[in-house]
Backbone bond lengths (Angstrom), bond angles and torsions (degrees), N, CA, C in turn:
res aa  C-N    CA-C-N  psi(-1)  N-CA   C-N-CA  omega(-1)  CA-C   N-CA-C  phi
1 X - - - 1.469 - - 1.537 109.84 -
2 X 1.473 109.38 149.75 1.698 110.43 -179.74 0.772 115.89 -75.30
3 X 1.673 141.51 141.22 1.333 117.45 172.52 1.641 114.30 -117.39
4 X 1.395 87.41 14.97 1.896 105.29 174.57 1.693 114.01 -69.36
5 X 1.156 126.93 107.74 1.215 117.96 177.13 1.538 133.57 -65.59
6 X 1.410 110.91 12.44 1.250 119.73 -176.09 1.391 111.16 -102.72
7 X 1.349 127.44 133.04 1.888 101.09 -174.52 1.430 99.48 -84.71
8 X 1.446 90.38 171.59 1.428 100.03 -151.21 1.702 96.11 -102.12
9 X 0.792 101.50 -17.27 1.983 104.01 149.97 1.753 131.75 -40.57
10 X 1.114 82.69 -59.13 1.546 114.16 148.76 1.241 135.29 -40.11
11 X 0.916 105.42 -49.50 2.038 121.85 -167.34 1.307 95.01 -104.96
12 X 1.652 129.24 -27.15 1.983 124.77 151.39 1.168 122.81 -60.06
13 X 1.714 116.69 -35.07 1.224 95.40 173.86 1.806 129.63 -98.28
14 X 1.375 86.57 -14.32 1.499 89.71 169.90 1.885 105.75 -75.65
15 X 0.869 127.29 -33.17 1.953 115.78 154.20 1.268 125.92 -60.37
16 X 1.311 121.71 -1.15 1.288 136.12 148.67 0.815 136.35 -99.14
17 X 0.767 116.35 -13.75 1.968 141.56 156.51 1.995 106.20 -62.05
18 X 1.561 97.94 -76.47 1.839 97.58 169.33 1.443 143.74 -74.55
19 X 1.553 83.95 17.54 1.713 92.70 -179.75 1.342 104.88 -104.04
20 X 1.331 116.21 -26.78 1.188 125.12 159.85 1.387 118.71 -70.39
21 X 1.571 124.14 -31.47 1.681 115.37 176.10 1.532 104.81 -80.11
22 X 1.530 121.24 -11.66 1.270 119.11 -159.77 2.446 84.25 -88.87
23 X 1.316 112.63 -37.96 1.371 96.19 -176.92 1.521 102.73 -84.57
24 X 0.715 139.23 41.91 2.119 144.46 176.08 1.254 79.33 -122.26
25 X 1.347 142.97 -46.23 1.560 134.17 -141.19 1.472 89.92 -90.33
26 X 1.287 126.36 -71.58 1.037 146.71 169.11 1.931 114.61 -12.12
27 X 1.726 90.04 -69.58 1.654 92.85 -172.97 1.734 103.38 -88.31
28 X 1.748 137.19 -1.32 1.272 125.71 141.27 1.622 119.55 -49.01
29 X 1.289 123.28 -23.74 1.506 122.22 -169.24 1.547 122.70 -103.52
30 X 1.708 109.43 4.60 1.332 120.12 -164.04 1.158 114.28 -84.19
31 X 1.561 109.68 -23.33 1.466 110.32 161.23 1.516 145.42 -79.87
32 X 1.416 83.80 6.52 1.365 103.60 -166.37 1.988 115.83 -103.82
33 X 0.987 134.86 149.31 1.559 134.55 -172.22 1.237 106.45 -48.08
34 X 1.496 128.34 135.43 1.393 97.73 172.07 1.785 110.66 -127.01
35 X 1.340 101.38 165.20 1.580 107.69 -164.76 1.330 94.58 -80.69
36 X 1.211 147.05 112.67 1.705 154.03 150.90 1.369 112.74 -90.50
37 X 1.694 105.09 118.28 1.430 106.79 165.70 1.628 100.60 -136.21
38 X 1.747 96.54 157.58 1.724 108.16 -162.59 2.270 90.89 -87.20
39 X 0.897 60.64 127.15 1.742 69.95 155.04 1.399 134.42 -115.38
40 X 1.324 136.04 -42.54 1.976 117.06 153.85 0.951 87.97 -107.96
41 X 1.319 154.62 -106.70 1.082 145.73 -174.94 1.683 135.57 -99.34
42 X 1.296 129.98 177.79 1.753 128.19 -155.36 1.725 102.97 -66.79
43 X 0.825 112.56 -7.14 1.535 109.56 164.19 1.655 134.08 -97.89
44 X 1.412 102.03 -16.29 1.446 130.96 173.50 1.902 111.31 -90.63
45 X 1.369 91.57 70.72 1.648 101.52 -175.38 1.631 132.09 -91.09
46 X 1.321 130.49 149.54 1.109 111.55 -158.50 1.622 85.96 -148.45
47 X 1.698 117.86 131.31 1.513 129.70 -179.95 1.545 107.94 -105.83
48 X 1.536 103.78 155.26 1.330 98.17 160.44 1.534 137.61 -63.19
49 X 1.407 103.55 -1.85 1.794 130.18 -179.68 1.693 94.54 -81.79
50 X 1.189 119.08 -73.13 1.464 117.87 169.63 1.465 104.43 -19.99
51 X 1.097 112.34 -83.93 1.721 132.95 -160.52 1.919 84.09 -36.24
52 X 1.539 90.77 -91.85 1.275 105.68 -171.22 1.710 128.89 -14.28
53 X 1.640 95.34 -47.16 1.593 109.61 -176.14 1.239 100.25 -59.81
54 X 1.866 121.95 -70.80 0.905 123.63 163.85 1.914 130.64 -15.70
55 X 0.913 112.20 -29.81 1.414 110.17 179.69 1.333 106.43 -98.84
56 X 0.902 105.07 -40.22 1.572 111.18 164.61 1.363 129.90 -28.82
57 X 1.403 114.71 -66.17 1.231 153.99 161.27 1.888 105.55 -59.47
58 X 0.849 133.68 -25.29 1.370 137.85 170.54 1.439 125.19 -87.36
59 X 1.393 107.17 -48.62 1.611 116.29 158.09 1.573 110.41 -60.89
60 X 1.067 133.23 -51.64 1.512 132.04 178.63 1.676 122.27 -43.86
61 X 1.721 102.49 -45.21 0.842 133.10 169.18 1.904 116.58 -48.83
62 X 1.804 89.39 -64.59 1.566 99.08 -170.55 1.802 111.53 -68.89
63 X 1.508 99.69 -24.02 1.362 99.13 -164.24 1.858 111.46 -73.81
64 X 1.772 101.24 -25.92 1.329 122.04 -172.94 1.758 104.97 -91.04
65 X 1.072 121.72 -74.41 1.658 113.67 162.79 1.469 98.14 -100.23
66 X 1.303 108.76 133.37 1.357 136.75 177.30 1.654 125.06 -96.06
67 X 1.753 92.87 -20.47 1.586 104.26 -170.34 1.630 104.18 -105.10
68 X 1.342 101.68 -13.74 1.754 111.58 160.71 1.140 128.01 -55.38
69 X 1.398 124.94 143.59 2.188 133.19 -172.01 1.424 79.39 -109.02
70 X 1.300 98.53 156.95 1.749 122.90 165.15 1.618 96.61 -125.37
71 X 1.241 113.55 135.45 2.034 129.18 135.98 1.388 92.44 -98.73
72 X 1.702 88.51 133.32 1.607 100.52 169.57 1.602 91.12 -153.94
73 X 1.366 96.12 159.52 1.680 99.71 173.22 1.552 125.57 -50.44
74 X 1.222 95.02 -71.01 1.722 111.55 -170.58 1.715 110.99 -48.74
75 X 1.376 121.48 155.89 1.295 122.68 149.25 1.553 95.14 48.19
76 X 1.413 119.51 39.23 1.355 99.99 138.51 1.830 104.63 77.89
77 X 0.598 127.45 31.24 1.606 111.32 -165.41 1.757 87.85 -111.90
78 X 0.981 116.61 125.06 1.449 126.01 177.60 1.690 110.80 -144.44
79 X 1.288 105.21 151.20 1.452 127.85 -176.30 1.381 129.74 -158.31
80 X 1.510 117.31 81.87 1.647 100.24 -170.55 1.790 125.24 -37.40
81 X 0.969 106.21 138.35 1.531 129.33 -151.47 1.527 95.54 -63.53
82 X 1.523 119.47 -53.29 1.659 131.76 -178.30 1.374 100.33 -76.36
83 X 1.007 140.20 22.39 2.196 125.77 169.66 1.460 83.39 -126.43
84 X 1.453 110.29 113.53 1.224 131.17 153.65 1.393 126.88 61.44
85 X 1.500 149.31 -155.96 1.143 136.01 172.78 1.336 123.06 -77.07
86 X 1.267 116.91 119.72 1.445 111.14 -162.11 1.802 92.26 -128.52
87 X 1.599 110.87 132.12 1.352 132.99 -175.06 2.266 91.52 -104.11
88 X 0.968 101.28 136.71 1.833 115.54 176.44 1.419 100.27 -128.26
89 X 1.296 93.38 135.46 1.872 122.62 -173.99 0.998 113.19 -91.15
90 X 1.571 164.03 155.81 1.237 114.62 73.05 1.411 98.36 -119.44
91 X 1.762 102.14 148.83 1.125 123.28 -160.61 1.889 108.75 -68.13
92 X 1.558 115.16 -47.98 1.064 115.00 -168.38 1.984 76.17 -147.83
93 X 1.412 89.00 122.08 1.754 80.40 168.48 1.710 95.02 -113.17
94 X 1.170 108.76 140.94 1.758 109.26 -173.91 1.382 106.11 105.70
95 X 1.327 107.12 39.30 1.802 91.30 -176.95 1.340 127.73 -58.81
96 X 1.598 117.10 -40.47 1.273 133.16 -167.29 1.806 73.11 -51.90
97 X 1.154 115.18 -65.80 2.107 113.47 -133.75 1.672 79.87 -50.78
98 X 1.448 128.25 -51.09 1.471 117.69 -163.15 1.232 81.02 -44.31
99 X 1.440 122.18 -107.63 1.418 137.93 -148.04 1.557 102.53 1.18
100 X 1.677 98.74 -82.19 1.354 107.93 -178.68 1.527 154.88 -45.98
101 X 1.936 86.26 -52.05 1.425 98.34 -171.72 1.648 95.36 -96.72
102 X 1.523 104.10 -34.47 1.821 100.76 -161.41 1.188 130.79 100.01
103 X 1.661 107.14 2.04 0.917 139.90 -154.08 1.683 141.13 -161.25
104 X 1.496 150.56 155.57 1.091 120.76 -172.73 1.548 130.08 85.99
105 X 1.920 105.48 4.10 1.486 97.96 -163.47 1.399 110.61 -140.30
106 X 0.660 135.89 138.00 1.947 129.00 -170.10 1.593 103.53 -120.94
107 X 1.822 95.69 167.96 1.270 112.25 160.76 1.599 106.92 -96.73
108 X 1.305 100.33 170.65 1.395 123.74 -170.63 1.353 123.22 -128.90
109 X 1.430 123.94 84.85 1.511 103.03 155.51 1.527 135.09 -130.63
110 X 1.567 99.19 148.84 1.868 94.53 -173.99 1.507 110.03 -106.80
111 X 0.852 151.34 -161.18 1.674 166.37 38.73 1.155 140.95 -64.60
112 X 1.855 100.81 140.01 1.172 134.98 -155.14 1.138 100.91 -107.18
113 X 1.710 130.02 156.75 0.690 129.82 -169.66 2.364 89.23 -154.25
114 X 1.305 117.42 103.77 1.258 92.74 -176.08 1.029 130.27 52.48
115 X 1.217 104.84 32.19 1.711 107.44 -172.37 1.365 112.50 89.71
116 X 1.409 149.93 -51.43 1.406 144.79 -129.97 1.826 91.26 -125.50
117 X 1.224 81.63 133.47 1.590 100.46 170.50 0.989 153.01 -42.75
118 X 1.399 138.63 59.87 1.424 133.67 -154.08 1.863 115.30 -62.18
119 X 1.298 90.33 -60.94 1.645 92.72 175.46 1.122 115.93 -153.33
120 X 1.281 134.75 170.93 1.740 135.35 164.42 1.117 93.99 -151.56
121 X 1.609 88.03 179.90 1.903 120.66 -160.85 0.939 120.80 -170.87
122 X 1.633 104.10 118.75 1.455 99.63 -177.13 1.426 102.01 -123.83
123 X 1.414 95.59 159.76 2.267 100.15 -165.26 1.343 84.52 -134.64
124 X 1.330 124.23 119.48 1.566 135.46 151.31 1.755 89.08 -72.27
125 X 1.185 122.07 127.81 1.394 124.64 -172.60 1.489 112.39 -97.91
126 X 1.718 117.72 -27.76 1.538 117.30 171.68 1.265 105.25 -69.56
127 X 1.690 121.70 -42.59 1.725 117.45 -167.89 1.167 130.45 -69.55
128 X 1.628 101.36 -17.07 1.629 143.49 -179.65 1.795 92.42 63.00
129 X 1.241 122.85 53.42 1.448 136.96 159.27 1.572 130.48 -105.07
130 X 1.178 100.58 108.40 1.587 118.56 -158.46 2.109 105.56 -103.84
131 X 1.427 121.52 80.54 0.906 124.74 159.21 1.392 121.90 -65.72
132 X 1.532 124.62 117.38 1.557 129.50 -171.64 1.258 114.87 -162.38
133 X 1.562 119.54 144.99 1.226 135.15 179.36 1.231 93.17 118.68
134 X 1.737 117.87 -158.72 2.030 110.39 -119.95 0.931 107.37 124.24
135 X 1.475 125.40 166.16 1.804 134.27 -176.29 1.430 111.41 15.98
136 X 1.518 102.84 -110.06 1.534 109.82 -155.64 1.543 108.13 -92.40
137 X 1.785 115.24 18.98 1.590 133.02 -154.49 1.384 88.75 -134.65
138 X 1.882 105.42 109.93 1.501 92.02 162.75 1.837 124.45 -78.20
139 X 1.157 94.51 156.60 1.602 105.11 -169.74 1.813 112.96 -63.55
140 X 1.457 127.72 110.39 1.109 132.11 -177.36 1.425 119.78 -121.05
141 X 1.388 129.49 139.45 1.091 148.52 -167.65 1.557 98.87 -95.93
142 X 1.163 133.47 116.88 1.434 137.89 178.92 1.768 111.55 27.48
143 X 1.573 99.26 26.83 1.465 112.71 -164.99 1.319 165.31 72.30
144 X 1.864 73.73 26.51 1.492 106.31 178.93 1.672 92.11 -121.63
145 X 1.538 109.34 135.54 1.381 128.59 172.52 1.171 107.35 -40.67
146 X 1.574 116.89 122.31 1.565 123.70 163.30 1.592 110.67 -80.17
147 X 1.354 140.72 145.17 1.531 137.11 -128.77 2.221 68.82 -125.14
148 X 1.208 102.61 138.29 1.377 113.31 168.11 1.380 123.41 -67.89
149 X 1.343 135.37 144.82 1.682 147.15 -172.85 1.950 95.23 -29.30
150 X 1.240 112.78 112.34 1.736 120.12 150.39 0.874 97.74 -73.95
151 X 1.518 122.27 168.12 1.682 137.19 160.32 1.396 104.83 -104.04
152 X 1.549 98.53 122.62 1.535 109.80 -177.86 2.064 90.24 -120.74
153 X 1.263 107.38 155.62 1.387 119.54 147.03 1.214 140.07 -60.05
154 X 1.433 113.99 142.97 1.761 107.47 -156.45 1.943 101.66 -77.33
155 X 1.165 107.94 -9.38 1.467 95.16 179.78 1.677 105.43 -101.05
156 X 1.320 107.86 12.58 1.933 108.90 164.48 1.416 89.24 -105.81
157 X 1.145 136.47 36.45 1.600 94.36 174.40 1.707 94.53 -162.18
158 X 1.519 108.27 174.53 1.796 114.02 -147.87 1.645 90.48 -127.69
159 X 1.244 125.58 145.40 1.330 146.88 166.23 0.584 140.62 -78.27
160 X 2.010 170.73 53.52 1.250 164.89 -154.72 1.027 114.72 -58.93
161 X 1.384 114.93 136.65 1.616 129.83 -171.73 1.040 135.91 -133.22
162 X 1.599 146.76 105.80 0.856 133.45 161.24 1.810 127.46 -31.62
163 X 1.203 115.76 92.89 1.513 114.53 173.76 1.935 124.56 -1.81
164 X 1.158 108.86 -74.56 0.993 136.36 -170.66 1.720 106.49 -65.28
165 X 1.375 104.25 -51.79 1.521 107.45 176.84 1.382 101.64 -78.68
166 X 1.051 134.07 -22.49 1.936 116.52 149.90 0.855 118.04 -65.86
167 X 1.306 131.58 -51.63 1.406 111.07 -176.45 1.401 119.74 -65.55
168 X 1.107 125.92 -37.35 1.656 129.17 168.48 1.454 117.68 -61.82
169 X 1.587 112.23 -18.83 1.157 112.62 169.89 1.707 115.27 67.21
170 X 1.252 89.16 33.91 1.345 108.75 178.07 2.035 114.28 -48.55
171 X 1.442 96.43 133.11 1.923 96.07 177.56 1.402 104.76 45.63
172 X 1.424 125.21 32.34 1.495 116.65 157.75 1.481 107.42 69.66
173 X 1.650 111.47 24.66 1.504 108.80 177.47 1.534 120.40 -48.70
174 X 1.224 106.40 -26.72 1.666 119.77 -165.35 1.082 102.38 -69.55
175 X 1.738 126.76 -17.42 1.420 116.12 -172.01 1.729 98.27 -93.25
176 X 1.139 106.26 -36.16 1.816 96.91 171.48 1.789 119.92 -60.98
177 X 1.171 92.41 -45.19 1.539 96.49 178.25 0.957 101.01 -50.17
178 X 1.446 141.03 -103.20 1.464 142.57 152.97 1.613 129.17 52.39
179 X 1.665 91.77 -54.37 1.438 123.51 163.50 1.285 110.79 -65.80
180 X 1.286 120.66 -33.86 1.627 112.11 -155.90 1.622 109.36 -117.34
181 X 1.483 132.41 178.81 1.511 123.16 169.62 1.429 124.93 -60.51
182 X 1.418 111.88 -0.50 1.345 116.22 -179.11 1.273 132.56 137.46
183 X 1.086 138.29 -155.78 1.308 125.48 -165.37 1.729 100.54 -144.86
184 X 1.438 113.14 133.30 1.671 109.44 -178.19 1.673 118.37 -126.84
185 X 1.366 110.31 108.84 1.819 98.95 174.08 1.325 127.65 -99.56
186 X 0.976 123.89 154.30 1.532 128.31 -148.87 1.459 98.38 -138.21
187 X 1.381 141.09 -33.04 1.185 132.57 -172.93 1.542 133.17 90.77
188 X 1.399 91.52 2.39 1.911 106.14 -157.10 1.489 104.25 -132.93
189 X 1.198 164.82 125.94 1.650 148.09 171.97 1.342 89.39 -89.47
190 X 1.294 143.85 -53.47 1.292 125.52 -170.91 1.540 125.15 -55.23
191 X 1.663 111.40 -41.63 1.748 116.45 155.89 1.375 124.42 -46.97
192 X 1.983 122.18 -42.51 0.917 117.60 -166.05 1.361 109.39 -102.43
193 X 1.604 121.69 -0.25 1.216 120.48 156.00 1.394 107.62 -74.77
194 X 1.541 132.64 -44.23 1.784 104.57 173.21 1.427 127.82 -82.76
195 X 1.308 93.27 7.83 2.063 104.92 156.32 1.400 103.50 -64.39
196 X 1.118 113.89 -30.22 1.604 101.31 -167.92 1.655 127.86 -107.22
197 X 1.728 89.48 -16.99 1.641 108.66 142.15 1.170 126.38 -37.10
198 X 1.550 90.36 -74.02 1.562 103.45 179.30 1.316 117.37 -71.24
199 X 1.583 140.52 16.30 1.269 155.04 171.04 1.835 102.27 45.42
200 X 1.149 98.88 56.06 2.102 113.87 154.85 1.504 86.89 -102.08
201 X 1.494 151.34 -40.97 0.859 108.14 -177.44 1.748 114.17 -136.19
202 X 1.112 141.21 168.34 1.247 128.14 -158.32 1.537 112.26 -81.53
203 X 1.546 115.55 -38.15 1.087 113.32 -136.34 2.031 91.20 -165.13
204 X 1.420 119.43 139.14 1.339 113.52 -178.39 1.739 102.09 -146.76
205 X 1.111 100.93 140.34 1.666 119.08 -172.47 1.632 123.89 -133.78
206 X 1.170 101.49 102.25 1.857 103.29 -164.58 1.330 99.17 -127.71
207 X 1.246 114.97 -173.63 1.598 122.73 168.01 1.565 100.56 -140.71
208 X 1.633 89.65 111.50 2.138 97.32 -171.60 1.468 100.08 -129.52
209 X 1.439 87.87 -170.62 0.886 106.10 176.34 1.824 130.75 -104.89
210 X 1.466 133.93 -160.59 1.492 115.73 167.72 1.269 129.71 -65.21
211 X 1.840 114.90 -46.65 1.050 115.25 144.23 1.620 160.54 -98.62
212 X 1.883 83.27 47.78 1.257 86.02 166.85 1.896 118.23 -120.48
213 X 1.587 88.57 6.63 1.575 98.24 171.94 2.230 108.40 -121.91
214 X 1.415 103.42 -1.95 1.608 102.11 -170.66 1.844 120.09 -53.66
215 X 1.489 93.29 -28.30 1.842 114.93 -167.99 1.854 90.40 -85.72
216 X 1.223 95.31 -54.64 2.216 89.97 -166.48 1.531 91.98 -71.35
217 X 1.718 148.05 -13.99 1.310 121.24 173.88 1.231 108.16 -68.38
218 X 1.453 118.24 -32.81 1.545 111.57 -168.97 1.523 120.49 -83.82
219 X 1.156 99.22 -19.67 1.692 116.58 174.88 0.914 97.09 -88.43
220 X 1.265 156.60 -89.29 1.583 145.08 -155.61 1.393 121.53 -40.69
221 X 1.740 107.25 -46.86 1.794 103.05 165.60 0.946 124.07 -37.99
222 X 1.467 123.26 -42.37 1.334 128.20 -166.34 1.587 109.45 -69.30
223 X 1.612 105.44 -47.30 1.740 103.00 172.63 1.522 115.86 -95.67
224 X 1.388 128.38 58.70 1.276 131.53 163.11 1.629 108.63 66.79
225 X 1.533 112.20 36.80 1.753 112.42 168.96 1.101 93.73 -116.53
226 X 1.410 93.39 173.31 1.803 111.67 178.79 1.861 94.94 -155.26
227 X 1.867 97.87 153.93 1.303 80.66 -155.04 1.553 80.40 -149.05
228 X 1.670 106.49 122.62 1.670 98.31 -156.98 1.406 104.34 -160.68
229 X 1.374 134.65 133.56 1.537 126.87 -174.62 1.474 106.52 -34.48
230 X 1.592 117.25 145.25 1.177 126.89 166.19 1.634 128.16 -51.93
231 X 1.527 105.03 -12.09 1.780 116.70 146.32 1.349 113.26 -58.75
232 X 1.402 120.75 -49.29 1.183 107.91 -170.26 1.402 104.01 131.11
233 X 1.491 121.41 -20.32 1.448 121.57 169.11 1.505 130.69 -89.66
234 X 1.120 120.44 160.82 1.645 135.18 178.84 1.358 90.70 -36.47
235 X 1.335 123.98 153.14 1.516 129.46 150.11 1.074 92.41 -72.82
236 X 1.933 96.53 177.24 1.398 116.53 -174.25 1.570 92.65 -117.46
237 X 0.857 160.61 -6.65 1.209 147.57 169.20 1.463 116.80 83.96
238 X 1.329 118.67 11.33 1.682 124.51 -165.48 1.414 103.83 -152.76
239 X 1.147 128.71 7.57 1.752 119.15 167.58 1.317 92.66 -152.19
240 X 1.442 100.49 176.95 1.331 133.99 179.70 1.421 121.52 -75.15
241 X 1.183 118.93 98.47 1.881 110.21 -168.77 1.278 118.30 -143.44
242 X 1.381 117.92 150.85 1.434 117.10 -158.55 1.634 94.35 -79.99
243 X 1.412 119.67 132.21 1.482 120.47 164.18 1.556 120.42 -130.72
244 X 1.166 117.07 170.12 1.190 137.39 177.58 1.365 133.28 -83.89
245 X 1.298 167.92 85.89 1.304 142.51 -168.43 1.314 101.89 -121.68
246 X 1.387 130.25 126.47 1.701 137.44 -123.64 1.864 100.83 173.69
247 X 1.047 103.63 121.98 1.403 115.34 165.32 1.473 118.78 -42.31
248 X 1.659 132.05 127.10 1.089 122.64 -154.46 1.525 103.63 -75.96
249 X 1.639 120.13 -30.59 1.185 114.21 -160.38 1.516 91.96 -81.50
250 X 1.248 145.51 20.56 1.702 148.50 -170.89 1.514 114.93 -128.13
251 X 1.517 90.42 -10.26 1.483 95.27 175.04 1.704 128.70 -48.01
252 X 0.994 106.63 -48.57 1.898 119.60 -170.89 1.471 72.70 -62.22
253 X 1.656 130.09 -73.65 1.583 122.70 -118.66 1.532 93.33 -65.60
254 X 1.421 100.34 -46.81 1.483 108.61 -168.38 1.617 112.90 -66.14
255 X 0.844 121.80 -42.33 1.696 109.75 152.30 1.201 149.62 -72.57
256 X 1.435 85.15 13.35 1.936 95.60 177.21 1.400 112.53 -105.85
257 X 1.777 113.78 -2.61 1.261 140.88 142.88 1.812 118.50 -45.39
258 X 1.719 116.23 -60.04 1.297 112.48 -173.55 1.225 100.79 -102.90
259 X 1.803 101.85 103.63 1.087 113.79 142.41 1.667 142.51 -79.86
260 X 0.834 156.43 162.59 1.503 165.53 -156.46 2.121 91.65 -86.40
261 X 1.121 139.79 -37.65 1.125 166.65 -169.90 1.812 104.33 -66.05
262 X 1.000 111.90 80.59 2.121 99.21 -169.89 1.780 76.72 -94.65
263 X 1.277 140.63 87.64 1.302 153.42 162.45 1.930 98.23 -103.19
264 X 1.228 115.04 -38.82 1.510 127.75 152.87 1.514 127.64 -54.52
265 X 1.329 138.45 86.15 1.308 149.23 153.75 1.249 135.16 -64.07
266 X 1.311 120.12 140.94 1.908 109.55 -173.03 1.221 103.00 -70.44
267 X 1.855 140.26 8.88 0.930 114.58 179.08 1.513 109.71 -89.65
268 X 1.823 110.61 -6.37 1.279 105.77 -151.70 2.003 91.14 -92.07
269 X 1.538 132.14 28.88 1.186 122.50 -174.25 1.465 111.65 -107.72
């Protein structure tokens, strides 16, 4: 039972309400210079649009529930996920594509409730496409019902990839790919998690962070995904870890693909 006194009707649509003020905020500032600084390294970038959104989205938050925690990317803001109501950020997931393309990159938001998922949302903000709902919220595409995971065959269907973990060929990905039409990167986990919503692609494999998978765990349950370290376990909600997000009924096949064994090379596809 909830023991939040706010209904939770309520607390969906007002996150639908600021995910939308958070992309107005966003595409008012695109014309404008922007402050870029590297954070671990020159590819790991962070804008004053990030920052900004982020606060944005936090004041809205604090001013409306007050007794609510946020995890959000930026500045550190952390909150174990299971103590109480917990709101997940991310301000712009895809930064590089902003920077670059202008394009390709969404906001992010989830809620937690004790740990367990009430709802998420994700807003590609150039396409003006607002994927949302989760738990007791069916999952809608600018508010038309998204149709739950069909079963397609692994040689009809395309893969999402973390860059880097393809090329390293991380868990013998190359031997699943292999199986399928190919492999597609996008630059964004929040884009290429509703690629796989929207079934363009089967199956997506990155190494993120909490909030950059908190919104697609709660949305994917709802349409027959599951979304779980590339071991095979729950994330932890507090580091950086390579995961999976994969159709539940594909689960076994597709992991009987990554083995521990990289004896599999992208040359052998």
């Amino acid at each position: 039972m909830r023991k939040d006194s706010f209904p939770l009707e309520t607390k969906y649509a007002f996150a639908r309400q600021i995910i939308k003020e958070a992309g107005l905020f966003i595409k008012s500032k695109m014309s404008e210079q922007l402050d870029i600084q590297v954070k671990t390294q020159f590819d790991d970038l962070v804008t004053n649009v990030d920052q900004e959104t982020q606060q944005l989205l936090m004041d809205r938050i604090h001013q409306t529930y007050p007794c609510d925690a946020i995890l959000a990317e930026e500045n550190d803001v952390r909150h174990p996920i299971n103590q109480g109501n917990v709101w997940v950020i991310d301000p712009i997931d895809g930064t590089v594509n902003f920077i670059v393309q202008g394009s390709q990159f969404a906001v992010m938001i989830a809620y937690y409730e004790q740990g367990i998922g009430q709802f998420g949302l994700i807003y590609d903000v150039m396409a003006d496409q607002l994927l949302a709902g989760g738990g007791d919220f069916e999952v809608t595409l600018n508010g038309d019902k998204l149709p739950a995971y069909q079963e397609k065959p692994l040689e009809r269907s395309l893969i999402g990839c973390n860059a880097g973990m393809f090329a390293r060929n991380d868990r013998n990905l190359a031997h699943l790919i292999a199986k399928t039409l190919g492999v597609r990167v996008y630059g964004g986990a929040g884009i290429c998690m509703v690629k796989v919503m929207k079934q363009e692609l089967l199956a997506y494999f990155s190494f993120i962070q909490p909030w950059d998978y908190a919104a697609a765990k709660v949305l994917g349950d709802k349409l027959g995904y599951v979304l779980l370290t590339i071991d095979g376990y729950e994330p932890d909600f507090q580091t950086r870890q390579k995961i999976m997000f994969v159709p539940k009924c594909q689960l076994t096949r597709i992991a009987s693909f990554l083995t521990k064994d990289s004896a599999v090379t992208l040359e052998d596809q």
